[in-house]
DOFIDO-832860 format. One record per atom (N, C-alpha, C): residue number from 1; residue in one letter; x, y, z. Coordinates in steps of 0.1 Angstrom, whole numbers. Atoms other than C-alpha are relative to their C-alpha. Example, Ala and Ser with C-alpha at 12.3 -4.5 7.8 and 13.67 -1.06 7.14 Angstrom:
<node n="1" res="a" x="9" y="-12" z="0"/>
<node n="1" res="a" x="123" y="-45" z="78"/>
<node n="1" res="a" x="9" y="12" z="0"/>
<node n="2" res="s" x="-9" y="-11" z="0"/>
<node n="2" res="s" x="137" y="-11" z="71"/>
<node n="2" res="s" x="-8" y="11" z="8"/>
This chain:
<node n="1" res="x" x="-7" y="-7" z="-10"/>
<node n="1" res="x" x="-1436" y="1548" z="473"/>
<node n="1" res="x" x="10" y="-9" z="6"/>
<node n="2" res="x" x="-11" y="12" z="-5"/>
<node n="2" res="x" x="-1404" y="1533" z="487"/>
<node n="2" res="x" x="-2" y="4" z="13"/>
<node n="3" res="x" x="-1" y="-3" z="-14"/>
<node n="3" res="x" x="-1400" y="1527" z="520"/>
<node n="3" res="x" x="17" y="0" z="8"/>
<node n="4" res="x" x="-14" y="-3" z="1"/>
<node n="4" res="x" x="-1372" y="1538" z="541"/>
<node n="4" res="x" x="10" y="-15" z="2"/>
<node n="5" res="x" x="-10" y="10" z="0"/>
<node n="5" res="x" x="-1358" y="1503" z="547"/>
<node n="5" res="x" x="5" y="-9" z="-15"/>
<node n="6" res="x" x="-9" y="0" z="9"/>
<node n="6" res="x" x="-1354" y="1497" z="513"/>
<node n="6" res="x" x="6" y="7" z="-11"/>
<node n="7" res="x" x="-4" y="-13" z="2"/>
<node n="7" res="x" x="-1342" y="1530" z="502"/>
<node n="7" res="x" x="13" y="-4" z="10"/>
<node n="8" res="x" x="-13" y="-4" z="1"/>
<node n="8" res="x" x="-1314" y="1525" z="522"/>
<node n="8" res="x" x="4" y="-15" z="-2"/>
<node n="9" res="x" x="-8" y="7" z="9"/>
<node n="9" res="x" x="-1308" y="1488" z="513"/>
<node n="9" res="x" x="7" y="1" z="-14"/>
<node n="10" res="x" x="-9" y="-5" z="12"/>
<node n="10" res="x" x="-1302" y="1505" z="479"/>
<node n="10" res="x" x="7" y="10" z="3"/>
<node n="11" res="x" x="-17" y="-9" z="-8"/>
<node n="11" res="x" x="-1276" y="1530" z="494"/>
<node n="11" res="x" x="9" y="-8" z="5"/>
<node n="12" res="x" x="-10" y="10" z="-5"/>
<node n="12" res="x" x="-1261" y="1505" z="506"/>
<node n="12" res="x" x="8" y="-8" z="-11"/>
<node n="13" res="x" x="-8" y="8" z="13"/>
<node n="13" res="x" x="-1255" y="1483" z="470"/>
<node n="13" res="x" x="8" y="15" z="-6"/>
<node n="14" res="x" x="-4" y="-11" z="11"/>
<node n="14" res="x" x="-1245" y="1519" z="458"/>
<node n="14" res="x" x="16" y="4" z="8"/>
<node n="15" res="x" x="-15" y="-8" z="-8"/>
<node n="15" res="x" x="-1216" y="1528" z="487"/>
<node n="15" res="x" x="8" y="-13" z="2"/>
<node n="16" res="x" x="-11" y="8" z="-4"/>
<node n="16" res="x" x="-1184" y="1509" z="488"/>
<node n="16" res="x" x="-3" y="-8" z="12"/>
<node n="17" res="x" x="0" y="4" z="-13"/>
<node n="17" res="x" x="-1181" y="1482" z="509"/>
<node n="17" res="x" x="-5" y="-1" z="11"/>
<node n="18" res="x" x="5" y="-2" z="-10"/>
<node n="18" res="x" x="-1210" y="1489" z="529"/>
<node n="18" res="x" x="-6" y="-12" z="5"/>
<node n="19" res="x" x="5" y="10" z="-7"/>
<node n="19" res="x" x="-1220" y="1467" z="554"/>
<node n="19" res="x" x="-11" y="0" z="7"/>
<node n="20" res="x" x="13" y="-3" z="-9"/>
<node n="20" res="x" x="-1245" y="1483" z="574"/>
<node n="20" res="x" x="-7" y="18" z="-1"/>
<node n="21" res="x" x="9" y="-14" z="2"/>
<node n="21" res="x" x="-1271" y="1516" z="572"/>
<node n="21" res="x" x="-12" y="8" z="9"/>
<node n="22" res="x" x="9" y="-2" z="-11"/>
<node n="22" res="x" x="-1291" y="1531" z="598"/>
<node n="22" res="x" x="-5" y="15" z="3"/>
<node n="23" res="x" x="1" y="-14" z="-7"/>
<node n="23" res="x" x="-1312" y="1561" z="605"/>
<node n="23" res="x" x="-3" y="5" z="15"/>
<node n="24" res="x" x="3" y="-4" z="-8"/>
<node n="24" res="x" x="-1316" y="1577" z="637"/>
<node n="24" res="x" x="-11" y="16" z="-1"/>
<node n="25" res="x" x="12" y="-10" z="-2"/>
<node n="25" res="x" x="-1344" y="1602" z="648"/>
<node n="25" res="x" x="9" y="6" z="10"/>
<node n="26" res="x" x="-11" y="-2" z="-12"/>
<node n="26" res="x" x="-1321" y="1623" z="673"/>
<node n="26" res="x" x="-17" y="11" z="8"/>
<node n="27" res="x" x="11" y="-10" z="-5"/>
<node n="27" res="x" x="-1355" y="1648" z="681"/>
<node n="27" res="x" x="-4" y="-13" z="12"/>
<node n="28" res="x" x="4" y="6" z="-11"/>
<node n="28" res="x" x="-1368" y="1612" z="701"/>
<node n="28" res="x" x="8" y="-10" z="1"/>
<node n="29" res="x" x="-14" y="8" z="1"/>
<node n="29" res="x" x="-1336" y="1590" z="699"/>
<node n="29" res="x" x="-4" y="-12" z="-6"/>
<node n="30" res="x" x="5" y="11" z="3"/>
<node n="30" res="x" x="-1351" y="1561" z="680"/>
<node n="30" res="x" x="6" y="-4" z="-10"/>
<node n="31" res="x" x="-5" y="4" z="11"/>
<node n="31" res="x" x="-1336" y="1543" z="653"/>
<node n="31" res="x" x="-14" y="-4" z="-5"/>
<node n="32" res="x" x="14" y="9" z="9"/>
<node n="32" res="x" x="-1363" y="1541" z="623"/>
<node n="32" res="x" x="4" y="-10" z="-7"/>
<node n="33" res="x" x="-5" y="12" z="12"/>
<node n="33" res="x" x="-1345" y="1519" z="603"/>
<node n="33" res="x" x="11" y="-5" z="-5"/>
<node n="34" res="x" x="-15" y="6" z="2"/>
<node n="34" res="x" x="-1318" y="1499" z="601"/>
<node n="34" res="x" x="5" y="-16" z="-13"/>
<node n="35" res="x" x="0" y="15" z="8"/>
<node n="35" res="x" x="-1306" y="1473" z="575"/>
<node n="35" res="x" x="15" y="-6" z="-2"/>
<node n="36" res="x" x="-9" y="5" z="-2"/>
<node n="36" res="x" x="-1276" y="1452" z="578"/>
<node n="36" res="x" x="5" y="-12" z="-7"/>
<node n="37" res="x" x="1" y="16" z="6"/>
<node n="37" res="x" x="-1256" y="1422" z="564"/>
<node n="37" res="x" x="1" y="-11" z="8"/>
<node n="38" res="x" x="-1" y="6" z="-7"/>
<node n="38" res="x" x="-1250" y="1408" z="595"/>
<node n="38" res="x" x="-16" y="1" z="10"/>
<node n="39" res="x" x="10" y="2" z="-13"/>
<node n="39" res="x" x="-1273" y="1397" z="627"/>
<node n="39" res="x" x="9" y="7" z="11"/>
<node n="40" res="x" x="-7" y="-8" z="-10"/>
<node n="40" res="x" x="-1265" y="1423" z="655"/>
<node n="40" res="x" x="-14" y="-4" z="12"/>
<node n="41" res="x" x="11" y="-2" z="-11"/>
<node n="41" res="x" x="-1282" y="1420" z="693"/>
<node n="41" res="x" x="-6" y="14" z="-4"/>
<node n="42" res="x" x="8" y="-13" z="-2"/>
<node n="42" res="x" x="-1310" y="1446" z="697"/>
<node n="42" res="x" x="4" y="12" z="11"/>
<node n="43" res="x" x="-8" y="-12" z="-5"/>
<node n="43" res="x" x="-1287" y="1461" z="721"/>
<node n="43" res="x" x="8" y="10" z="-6"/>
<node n="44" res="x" x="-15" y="-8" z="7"/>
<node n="44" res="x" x="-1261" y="1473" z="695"/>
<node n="44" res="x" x="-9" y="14" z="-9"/>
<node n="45" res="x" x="9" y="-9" z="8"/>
<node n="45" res="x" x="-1293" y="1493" z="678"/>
<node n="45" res="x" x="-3" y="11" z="12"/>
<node n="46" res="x" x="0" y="-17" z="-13"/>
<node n="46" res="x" x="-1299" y="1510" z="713"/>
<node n="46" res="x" x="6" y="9" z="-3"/>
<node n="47" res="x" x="-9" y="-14" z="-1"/>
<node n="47" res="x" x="-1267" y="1524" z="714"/>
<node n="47" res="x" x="6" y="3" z="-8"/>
<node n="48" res="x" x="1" y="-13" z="14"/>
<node n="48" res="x" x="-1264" y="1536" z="678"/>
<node n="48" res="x" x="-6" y="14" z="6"/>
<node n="49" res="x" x="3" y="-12" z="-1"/>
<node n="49" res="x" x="-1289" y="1555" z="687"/>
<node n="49" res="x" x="0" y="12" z="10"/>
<node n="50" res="x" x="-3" y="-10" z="-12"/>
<node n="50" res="x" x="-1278" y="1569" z="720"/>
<node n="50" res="x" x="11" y="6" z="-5"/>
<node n="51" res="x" x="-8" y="-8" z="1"/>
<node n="51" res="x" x="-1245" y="1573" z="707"/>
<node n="51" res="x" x="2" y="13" z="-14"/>
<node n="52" res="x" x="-1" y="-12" z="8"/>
<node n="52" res="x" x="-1251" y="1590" z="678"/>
<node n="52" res="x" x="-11" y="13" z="0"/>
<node n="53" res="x" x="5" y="-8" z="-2"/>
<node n="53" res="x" x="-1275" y="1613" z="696"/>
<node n="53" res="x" x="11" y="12" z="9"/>
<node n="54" res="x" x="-14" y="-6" z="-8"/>
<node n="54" res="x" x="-1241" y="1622" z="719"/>
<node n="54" res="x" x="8" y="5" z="-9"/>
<node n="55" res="x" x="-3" y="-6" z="8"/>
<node n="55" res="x" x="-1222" y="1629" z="689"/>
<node n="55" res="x" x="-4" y="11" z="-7"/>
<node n="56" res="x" x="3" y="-15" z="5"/>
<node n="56" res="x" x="-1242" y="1660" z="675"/>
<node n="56" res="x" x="-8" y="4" z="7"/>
<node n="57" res="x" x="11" y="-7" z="-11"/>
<node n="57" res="x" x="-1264" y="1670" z="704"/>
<node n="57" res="x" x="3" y="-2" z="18"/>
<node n="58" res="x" x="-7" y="-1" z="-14"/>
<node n="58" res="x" x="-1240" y="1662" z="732"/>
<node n="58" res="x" x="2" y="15" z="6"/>
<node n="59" res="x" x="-3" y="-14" z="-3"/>
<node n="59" res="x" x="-1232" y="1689" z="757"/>
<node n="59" res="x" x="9" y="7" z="-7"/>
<node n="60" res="x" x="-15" y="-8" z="6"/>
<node n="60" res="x" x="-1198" y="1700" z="742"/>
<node n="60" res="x" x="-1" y="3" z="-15"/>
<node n="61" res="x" x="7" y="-8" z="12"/>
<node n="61" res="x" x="-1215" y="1699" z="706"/>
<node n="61" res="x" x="-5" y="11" z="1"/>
<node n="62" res="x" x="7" y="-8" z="0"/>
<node n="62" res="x" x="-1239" y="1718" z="714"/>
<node n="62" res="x" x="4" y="17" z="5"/>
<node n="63" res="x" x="-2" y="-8" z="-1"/>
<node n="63" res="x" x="-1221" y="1741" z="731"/>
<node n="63" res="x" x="10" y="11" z="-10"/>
<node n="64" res="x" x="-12" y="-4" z="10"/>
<node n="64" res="x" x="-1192" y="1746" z="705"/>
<node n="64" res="x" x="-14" y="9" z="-14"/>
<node n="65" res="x" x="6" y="-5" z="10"/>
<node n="65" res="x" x="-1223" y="1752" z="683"/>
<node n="65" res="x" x="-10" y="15" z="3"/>
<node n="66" res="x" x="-3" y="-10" z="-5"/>
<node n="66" res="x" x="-1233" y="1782" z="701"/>
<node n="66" res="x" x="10" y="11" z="1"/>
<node n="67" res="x" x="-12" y="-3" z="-2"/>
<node n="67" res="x" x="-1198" y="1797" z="705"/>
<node n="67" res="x" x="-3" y="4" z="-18"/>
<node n="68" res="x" x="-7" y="-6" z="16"/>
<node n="68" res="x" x="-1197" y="1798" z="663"/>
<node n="68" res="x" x="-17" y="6" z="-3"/>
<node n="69" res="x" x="15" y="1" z="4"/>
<node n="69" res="x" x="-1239" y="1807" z="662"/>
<node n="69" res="x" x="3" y="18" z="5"/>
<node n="70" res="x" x="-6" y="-11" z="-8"/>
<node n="70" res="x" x="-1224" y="1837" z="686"/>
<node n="70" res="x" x="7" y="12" z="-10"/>
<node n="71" res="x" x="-13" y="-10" z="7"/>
<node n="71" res="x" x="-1198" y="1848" z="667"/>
<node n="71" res="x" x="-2" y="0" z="-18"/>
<node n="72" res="x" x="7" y="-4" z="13"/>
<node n="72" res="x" x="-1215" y="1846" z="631"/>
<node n="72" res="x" x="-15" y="8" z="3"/>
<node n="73" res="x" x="14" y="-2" z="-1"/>
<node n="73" res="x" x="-1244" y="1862" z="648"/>
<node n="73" res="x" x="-12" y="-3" z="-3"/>
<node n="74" res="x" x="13" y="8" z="1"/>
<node n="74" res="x" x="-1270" y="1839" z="645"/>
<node n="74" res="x" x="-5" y="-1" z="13"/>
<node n="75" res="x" x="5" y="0" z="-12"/>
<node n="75" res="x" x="-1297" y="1841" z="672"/>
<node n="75" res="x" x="4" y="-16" z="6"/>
<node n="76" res="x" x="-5" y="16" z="-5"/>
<node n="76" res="x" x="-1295" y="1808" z="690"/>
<node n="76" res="x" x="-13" y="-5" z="-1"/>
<node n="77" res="x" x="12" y="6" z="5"/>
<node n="77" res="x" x="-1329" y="1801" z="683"/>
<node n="77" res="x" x="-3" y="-8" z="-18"/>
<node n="78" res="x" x="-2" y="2" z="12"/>
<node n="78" res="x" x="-1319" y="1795" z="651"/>
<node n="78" res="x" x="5" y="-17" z="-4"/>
<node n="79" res="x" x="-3" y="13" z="0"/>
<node n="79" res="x" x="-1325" y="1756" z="642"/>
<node n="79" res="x" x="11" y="-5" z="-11"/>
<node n="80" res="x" x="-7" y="4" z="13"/>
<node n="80" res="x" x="-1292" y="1751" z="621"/>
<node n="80" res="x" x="14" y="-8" z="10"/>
<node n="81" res="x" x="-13" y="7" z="-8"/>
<node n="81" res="x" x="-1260" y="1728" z="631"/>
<node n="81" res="x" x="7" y="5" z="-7"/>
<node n="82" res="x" x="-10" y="-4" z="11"/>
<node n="82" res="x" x="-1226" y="1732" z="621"/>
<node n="82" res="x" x="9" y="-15" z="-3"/>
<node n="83" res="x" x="-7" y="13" z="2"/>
<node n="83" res="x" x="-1216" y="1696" z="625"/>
<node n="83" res="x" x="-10" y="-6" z="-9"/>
<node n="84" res="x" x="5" y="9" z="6"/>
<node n="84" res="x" x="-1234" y="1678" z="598"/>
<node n="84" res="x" x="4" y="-13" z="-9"/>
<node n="85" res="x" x="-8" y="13" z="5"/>
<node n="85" res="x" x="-1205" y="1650" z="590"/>
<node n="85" res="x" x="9" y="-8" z="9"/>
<node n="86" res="x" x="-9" y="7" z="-11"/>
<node n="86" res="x" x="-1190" y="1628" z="613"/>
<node n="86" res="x" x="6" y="-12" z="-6"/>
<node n="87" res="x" x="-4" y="11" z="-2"/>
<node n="87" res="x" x="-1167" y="1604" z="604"/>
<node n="87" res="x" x="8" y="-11" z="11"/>
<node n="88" res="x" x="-9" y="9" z="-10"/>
<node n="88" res="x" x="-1152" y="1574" z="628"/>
<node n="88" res="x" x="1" y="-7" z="-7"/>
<node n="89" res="x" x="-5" y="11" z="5"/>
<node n="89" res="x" x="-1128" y="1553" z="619"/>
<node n="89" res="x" x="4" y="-13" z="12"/>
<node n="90" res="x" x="-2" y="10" z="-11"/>
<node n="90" res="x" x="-1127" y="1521" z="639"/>
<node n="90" res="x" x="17" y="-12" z="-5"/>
<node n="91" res="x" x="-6" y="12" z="6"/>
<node n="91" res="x" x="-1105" y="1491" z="637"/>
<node n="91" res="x" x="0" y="-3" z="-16"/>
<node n="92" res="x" x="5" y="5" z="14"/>
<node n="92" res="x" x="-1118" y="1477" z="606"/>
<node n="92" res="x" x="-6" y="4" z="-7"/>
<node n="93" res="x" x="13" y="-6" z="3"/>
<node n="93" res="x" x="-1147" y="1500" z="599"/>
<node n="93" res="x" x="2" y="15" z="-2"/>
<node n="94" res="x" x="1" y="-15" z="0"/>
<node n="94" res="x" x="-1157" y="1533" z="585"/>
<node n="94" res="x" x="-13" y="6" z="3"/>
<node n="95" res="x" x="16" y="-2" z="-1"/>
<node n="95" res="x" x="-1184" y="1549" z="600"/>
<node n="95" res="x" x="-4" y="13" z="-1"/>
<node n="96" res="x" x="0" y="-15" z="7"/>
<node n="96" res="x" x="-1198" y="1579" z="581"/>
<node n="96" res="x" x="-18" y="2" z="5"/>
<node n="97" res="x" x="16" y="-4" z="-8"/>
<node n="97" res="x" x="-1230" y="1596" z="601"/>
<node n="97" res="x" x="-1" y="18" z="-9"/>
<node n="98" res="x" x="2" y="-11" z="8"/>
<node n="98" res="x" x="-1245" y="1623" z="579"/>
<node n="98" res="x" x="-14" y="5" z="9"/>
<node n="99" res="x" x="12" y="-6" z="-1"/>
<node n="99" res="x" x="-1272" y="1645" z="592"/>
<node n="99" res="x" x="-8" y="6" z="-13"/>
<node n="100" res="x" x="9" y="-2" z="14"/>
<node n="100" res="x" x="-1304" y="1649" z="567"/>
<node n="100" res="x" x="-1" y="22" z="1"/>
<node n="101" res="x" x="0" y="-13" z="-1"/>
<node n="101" res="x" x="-1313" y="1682" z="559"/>
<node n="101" res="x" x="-15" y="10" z="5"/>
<node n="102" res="x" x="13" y="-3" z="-10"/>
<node n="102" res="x" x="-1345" y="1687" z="581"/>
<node n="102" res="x" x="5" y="-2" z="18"/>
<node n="103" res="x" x="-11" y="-3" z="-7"/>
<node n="103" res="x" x="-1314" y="1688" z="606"/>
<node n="103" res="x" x="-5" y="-12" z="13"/>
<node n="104" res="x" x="6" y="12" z="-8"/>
<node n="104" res="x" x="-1335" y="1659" z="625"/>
<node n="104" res="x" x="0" y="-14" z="2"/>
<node n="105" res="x" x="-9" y="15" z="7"/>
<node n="105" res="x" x="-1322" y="1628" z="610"/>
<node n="105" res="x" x="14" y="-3" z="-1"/>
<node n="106" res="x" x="-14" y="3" z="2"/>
<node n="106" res="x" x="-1291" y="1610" z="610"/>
<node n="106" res="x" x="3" y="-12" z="-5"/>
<node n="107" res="x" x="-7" y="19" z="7"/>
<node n="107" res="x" x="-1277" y="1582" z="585"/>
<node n="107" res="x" x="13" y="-4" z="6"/>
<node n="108" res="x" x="-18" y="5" z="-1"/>
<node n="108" res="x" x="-1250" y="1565" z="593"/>
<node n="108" res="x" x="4" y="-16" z="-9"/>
<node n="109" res="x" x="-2" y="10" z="5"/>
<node n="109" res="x" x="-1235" y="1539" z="570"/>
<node n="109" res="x" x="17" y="-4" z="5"/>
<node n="110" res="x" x="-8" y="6" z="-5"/>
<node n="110" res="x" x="-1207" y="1517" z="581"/>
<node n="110" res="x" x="1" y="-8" z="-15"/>
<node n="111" res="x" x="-10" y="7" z="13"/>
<node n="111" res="x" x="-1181" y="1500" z="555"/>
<node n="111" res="x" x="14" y="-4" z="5"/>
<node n="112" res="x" x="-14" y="5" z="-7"/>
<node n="112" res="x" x="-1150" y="1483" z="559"/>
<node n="112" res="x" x="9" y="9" z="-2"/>
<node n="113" res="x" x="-13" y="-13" z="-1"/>
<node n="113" res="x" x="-1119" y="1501" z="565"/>
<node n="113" res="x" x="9" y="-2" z="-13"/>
<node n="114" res="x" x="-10" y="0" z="8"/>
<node n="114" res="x" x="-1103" y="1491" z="532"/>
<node n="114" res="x" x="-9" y="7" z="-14"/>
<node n="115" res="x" x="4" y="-5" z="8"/>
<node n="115" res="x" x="-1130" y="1512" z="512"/>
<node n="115" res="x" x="5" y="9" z="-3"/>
<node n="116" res="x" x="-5" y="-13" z="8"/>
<node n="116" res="x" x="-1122" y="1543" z="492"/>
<node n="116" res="x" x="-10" y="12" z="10"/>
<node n="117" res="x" x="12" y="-12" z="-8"/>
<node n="117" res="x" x="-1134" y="1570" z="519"/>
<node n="117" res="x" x="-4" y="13" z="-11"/>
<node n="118" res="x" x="1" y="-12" z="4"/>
<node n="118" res="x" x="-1132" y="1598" z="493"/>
<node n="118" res="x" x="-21" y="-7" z="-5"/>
<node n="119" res="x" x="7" y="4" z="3"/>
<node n="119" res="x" x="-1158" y="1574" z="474"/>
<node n="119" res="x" x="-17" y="-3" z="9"/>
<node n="120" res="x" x="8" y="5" z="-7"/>
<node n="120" res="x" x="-1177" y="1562" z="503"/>
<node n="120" res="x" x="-6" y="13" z="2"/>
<node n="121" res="x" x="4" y="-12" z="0"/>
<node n="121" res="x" x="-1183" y="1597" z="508"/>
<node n="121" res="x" x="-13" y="6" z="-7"/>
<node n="122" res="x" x="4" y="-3" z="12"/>
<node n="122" res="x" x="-1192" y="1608" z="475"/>
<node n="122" res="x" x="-15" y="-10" z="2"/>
<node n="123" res="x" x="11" y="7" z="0"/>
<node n="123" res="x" x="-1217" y="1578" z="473"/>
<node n="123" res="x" x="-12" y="6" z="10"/>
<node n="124" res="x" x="10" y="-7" z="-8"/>
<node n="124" res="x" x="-1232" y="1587" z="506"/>
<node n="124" res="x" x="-11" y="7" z="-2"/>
<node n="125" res="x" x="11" y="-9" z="6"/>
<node n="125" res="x" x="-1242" y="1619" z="500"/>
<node n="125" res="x" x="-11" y="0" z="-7"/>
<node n="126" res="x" x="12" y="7" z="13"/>
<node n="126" res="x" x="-1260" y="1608" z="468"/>
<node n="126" res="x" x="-10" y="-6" z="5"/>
<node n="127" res="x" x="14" y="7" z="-6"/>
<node n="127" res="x" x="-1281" y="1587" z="487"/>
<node n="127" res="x" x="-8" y="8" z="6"/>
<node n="128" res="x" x="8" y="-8" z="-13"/>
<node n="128" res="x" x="-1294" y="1613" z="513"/>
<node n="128" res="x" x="-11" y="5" z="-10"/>
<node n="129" res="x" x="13" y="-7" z="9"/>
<node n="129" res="x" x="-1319" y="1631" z="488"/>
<node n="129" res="x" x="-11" y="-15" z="2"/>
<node n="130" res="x" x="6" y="9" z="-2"/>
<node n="130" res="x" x="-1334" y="1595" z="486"/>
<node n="130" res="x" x="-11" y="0" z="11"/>
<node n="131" res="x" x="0" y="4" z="-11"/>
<node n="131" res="x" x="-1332" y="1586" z="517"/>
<node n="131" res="x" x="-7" y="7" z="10"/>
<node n="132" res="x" x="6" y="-12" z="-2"/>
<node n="132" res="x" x="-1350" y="1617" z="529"/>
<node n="132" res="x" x="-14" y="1" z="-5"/>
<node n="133" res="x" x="16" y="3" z="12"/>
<node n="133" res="x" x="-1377" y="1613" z="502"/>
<node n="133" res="x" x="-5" y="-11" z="9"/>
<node n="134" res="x" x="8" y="9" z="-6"/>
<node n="134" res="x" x="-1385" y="1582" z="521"/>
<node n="134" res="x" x="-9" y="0" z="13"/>
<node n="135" res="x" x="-1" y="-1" z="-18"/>
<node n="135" res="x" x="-1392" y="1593" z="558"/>
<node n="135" res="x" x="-18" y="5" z="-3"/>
């Protein structure tokens, strides 16, 4: 059985340019697992996982995701998102946060900004079945 930290060190040799991989738990905000090439403070792992609980379960997500749950008439009890890709692009960096498909999880892999986004993409994805298998 693999485990999720090196399940995503191999997502990581597989996506362009990646430099770093991390899942978040957004149900209790916790990062399970993170693997990196660099040494980061344990503060910078916090606020991964605060901020990428603000990006798909912030107020104004959540409410936009309502508004379309509304108007496709889906009850709102209905555990489904409509945001399940977030890209940021920073400075130097690309940082692609995928939600799993138990809508609970959130990868995010970071790559330098001179990778192939269509690629980094493509790779991504691929990995999530994995990466999912592992949890």
């Amino acid at each position: 059985m693999n485990t999720l930290d090196d399940t995503l060190q191999r997502a990581m040799t597989g996506i362009p340019e990646c430099l770093a991989a991390g899942m978040v738990d957004l149900a209790s905000g916790m990062v399970l697992s993170i693997k990196t090439v660099d040494s980061h403070p344990s503060e910078v792992f916090d606020m991964l996982a605060a901020a990428t609980a603000d990006l798909f379960q912030g107020p104004n997500v959540v409410a936009i995701e309502k508004v379309f749950k509304k108007s496709r008439g889906l009850p709102e009890s209905v555990d489904h998102h409509y945001f399940q890709e977030i890209i940021v692009n920073s400075e130097n960096l690309i940082h692609v946060f995928l939600r799993g498909k138990r809508q609970q999880q959130v990868v995010c892999f970071v790559c330098r900004k001179g990778a192939n986004l269509g690629m980094v993409l493509t790779k991504a994805r691929s990995a999530m079945p994995a990466v999912e298998a592992a949890l």
